[in-house]
C-alpha positions as CSV (number, residue, x, y, z in Angstrom):
1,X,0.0,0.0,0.0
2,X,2.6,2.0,0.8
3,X,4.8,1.9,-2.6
4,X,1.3,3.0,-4.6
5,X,1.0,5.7,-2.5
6,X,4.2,6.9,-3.3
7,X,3.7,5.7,-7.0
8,X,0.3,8.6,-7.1
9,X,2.1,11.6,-5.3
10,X,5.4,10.7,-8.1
11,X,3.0,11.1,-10.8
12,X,1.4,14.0,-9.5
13,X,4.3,15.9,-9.4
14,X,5.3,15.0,-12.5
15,X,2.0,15.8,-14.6
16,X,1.0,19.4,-12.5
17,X,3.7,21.4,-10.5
18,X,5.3,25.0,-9.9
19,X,7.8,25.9,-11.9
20,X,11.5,25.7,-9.1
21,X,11.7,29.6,-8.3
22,X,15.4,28.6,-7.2
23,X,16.6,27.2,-10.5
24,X,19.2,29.4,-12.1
25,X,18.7,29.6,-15.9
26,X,20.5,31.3,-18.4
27,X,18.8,35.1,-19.5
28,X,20.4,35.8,-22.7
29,X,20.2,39.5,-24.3
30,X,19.0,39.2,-27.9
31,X,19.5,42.3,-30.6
32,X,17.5,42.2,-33.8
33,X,18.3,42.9,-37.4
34,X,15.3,43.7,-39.4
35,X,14.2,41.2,-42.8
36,X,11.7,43.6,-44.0
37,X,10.5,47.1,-43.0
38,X,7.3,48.6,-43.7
39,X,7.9,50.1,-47.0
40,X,9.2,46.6,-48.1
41,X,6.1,44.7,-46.1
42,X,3.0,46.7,-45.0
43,X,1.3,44.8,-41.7
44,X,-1.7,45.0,-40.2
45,X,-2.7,42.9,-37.1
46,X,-0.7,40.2,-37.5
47,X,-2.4,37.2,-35.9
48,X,0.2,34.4,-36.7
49,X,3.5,33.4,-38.6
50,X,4.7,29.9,-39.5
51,X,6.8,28.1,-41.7
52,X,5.8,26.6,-45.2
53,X,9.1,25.3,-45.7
54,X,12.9,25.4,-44.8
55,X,13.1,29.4,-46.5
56,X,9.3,30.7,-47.0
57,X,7.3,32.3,-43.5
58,X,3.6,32.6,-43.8
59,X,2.4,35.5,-41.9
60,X,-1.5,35.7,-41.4
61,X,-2.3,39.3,-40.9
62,X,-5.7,41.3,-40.2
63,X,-9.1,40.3,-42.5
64,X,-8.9,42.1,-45.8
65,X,-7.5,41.0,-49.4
66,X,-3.9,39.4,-49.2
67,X,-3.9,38.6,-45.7
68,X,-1.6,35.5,-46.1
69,X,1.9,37.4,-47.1
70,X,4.8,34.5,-48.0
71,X,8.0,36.0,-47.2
72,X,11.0,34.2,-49.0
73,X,14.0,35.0,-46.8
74,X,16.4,33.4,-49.6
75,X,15.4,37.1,-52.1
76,X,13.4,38.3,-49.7
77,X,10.1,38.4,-51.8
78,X,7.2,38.8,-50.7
79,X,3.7,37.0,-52.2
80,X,0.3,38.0,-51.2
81,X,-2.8,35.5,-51.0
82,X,-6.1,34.9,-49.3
83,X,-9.7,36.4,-50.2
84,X,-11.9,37.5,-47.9
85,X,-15.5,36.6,-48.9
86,X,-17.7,33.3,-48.5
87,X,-17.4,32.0,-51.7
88,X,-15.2,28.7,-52.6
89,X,-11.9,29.5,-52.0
90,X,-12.3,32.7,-49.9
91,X,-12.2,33.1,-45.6
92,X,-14.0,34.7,-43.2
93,X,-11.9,34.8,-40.1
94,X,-8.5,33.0,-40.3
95,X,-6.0,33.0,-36.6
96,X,-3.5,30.6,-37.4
97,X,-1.4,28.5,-39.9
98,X,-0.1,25.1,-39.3
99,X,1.8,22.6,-41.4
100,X,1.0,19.3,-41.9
101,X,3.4,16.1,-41.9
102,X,3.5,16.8,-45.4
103,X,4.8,20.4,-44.6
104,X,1.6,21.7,-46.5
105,X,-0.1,24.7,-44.7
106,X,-3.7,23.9,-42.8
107,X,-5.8,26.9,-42.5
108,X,-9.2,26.7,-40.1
109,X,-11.6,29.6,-40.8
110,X,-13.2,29.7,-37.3
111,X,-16.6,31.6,-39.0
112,X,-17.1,29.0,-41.9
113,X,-15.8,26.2,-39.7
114,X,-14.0,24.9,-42.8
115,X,-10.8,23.8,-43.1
116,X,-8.1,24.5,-45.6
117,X,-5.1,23.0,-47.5
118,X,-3.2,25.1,-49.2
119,X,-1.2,23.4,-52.4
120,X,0.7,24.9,-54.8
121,X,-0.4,25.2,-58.3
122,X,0.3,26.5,-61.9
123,X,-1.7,29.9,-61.4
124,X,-0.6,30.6,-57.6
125,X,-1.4,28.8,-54.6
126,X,-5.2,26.8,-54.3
127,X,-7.1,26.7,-51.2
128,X,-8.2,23.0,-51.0
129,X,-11.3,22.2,-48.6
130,X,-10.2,19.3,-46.5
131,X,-13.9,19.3,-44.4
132,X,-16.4,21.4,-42.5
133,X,-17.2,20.8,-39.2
134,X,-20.6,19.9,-37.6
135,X,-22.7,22.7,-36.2
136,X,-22.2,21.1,-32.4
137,X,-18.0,21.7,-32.5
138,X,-17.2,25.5,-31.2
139,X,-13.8,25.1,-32.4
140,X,-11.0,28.1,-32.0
141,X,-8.0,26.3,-33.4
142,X,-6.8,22.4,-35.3
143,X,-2.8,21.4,-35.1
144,X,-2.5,18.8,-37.3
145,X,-0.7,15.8,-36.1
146,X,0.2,12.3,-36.8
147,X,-1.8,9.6,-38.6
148,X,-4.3,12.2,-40.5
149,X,-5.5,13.5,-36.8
150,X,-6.1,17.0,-35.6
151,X,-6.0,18.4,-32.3
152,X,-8.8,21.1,-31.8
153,X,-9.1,23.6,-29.1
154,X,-13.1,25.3,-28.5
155,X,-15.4,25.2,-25.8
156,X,-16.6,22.2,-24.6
157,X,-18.8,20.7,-21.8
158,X,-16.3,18.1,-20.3
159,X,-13.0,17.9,-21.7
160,X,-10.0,20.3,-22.9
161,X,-9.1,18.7,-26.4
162,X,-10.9,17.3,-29.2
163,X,-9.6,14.8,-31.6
164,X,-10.4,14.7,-35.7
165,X,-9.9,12.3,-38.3
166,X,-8.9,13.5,-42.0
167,X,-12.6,14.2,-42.7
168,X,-13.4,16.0,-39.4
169,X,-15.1,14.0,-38.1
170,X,-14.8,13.2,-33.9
171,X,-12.9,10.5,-33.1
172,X,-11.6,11.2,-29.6
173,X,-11.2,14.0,-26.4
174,X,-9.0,14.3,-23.7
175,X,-7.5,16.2,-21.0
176,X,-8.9,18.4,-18.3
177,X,-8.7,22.4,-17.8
178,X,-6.4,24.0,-15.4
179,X,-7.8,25.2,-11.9
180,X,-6.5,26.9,-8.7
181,X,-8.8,24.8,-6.9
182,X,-11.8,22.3,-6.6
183,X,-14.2,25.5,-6.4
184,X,-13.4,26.4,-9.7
185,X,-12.7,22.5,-11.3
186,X,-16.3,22.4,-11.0
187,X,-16.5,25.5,-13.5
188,X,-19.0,24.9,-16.3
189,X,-16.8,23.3,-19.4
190,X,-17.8,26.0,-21.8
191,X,-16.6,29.1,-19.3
192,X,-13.2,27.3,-18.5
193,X,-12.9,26.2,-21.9
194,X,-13.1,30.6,-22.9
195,X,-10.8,31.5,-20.0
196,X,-8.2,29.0,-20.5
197,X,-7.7,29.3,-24.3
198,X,-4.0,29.7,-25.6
199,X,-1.8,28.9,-29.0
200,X,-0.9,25.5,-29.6
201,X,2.5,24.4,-31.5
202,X,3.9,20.8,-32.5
203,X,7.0,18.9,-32.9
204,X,8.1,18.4,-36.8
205,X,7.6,14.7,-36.3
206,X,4.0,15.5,-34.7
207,X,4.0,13.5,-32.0
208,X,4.2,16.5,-29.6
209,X,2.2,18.8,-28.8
210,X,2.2,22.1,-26.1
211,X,-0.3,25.0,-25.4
212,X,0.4,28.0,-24.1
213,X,-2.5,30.0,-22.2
214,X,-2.9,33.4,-23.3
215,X,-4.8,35.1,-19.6
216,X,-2.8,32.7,-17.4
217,X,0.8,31.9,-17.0
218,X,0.5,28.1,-17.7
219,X,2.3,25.7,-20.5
220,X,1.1,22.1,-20.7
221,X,3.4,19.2,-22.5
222,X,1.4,16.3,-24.5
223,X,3.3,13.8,-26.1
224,X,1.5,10.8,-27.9
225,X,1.7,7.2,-27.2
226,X,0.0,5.4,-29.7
227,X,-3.9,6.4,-30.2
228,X,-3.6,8.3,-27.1
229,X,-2.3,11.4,-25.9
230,X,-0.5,11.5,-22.4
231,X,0.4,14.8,-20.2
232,X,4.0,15.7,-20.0
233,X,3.6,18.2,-17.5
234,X,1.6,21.3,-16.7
235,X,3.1,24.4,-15.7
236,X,1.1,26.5,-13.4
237,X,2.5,29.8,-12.8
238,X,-0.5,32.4,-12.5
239,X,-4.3,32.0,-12.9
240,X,-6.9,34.5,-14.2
241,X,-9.3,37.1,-12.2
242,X,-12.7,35.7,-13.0
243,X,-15.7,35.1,-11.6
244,X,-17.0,31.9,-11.7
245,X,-20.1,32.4,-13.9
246,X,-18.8,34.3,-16.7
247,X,-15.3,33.8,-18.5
248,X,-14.7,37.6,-18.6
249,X,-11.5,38.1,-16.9
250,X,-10.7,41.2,-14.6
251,X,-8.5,44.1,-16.6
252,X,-6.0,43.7,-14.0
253,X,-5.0,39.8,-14.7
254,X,-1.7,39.8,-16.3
255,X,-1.7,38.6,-20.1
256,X,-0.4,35.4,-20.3
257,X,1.6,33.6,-23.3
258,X,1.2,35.5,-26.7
259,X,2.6,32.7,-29.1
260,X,4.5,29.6,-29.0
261,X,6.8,27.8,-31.4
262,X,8.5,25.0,-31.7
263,X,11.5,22.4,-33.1
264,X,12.0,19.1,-32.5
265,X,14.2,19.4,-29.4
266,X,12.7,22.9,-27.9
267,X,9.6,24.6,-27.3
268,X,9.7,29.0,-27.4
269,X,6.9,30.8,-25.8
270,X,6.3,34.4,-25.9
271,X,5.2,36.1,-22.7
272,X,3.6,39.6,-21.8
273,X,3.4,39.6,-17.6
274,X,1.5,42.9,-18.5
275,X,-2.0,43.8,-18.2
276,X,-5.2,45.6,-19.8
277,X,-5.9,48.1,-17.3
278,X,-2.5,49.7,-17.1
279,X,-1.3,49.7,-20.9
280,X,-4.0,48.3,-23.4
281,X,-1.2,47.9,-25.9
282,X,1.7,46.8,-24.3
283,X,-0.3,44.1,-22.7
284,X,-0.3,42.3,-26.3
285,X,3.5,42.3,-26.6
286,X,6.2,41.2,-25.0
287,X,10.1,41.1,-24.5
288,X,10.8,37.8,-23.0
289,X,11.1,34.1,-24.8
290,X,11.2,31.1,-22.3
291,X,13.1,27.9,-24.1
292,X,11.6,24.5,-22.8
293,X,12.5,21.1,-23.3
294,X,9.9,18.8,-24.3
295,X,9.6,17.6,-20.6
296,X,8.4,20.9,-19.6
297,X,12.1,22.0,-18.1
298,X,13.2,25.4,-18.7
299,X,16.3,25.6,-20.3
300,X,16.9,29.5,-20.8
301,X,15.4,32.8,-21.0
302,X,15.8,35.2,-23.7
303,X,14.9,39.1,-23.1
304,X,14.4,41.1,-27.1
305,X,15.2,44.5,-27.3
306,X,12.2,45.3,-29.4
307,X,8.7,44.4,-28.3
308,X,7.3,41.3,-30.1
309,X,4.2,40.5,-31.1
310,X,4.6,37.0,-32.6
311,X,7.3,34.5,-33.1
312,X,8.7,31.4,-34.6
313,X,11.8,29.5,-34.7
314,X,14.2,28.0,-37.8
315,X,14.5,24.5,-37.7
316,X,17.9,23.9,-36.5
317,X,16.9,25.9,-33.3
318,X,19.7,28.7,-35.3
319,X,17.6,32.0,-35.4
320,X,14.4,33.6,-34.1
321,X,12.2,35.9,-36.4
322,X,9.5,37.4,-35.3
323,X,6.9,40.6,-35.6
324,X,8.4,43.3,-33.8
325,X,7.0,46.7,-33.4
326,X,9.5,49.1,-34.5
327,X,7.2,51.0,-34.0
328,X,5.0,49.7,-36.7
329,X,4.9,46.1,-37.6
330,X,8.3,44.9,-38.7
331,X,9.5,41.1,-39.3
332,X,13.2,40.9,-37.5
333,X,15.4,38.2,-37.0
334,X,17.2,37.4,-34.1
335,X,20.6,34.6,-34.2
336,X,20.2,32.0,-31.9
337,X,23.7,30.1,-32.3
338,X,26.1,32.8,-31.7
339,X,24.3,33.1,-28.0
């Protein structure tokens, strides 16, 4: 009895904990060089930036015409796609781009509830309809992932993630929301699942997967073992100013993670430690990039000298580029090596 006693409390450290306040990690200074200024590439609100391959960032700005600018680094050229309407082809509200095992860009339009492939094609680049999702999902956000399966963050009643097959269909759910206590684990599932929303990145091999909280200072670790997906380790640093009954959060809760990236041996996530009520704007950007391994242990700290908006990482874990307000919208590069 006594050795599966022990066995729970080991597991429950492992899966949920503080972060060590006495760890000494390494804060590294990082100085930017800017890729492209406003006169070369004209931003908006930029709501995301990923990789289409090795040498080509996608950058999803604000809703108009062109909101999907492909920045080739090699010339640095920039194409513009992405209609806004509702006809075939065109979007409606578009947050975030993710690759595929295929390294072909997924788009979800949260307002059509359609998802996207893009492929390249003779006359430009084709916006393929993989599926549309039944009228019962609230979804926010799909990562693809391994065999044909997407992970999809919304509001629902009793668990945190949702699982798809290739035609969008259900075929799984898992995990449970954070809480500071069992008052607020009993939280209806559709206000926890609004409060404790937050960016999701992969590994390139897809068999990882983290999520970073945007009004909350918490990072959770999934890594998948077979059909199923297993917690790593949450990370439970600060938790929103909410009352129970309604998922608006109090001006004064400090904004949480602003984007995460990710390679196959690190995971970079952006955080603001500011809040509404005392800077509106500065709240949604930040200086500082925490470094994680892929058991949730935090390897470094790196402090920008330009406020950041979103980020993402080269492969090779060699540079850093990012949207940095300079003071408008520029995309800037940061070397990673040399540190």
């Amino acid at each position: 009895m006594y050795r599966y006693i022990l066995n729970i409390v080991l597991l429950t450290c492992l899966v949920s904990c503080k972060p060590d306040k006495g760890k000494d990690v390494p804060e590294i200074d990082l100085h930017h060089s800017v890729v492209l200024d406003e006169d070369q590439l004209l931003l908006g609100k930029v709501k995301d930036m990923s990789w289409e391959n090795d040498s080509v960032l996608v950058i999803v700005d604000s809703n108009q015409d062109g909101f999907l600018h492909f920045v080739h680094l090699s010339d640095k050229k920039v194409s513009e796609y992405g209609k806004i309407g509702q006809g075939p082809g065109e979007f409606l509200l578009v947050g975030a781009v993710y690759p595929d095992m295929n390294n072909r860009p997924i788009l979800f339009d949260v307002s059509k509830k359609e998802c996207f492939m893009m492929q390249h094609g003779d006359e430009g680049i084709p916006f393929r309809s993989l599926f549309s999702l039944a009228d019962s999902l609230i979804c926010f956000e799909m990562l693809p992932v391994q065999h044909d399966r997407y992970i999809v963050t919304g509001l629902y009643k009793h668990n945190r993630f949702t699982v798809l097959d290739g035609n969008g269909k259900k075929v799984g759910d898992f995990g449970e929301y954070p809480y500071r206590n069992e008052e607020e684990r009993k939280v209806d599932g559709f206000i926890l699942g609004d409060v404790y929303q937050g960016k999701l990145a992969a590994s390139p091999h897809r068999n990882r997967f983290v999520q970073a909280i945007y009004k909350a200072k918490i990072l959770t670790f999934y890594e998948q073992s077979g059909e199923h997906w297993n917690l790593v380790k949450e990370i439970q640093e600060s938790f929103p100013k909410y009352k129970y009954n309604s998922p608006a959060i109090e001006t004064d809760t400090p904004v949480g993670y602003l984007d995460v990236c990710a390679t196959e041996k690190y995971v970079y996530a952006l955080y603001s430690g500011k809040n509404y009520r005392d800077d509106k704007d500065a709240a949604f950007s930040g200086y500082t990039i925490e470094v994680y391994g892929w058991d949730g242990t935090l390897q470094k700290r790196y402090q920008s000298d330009v406020p950041l908006k979103v980020i993402e990482v080269s492969r090779d874990d060699g540079s850093l580029y990012a949207i940095a307000y300079h003071p408008d919208p520029v995309l800037v590069q940061f070397p990673l090596f040399e540190q």
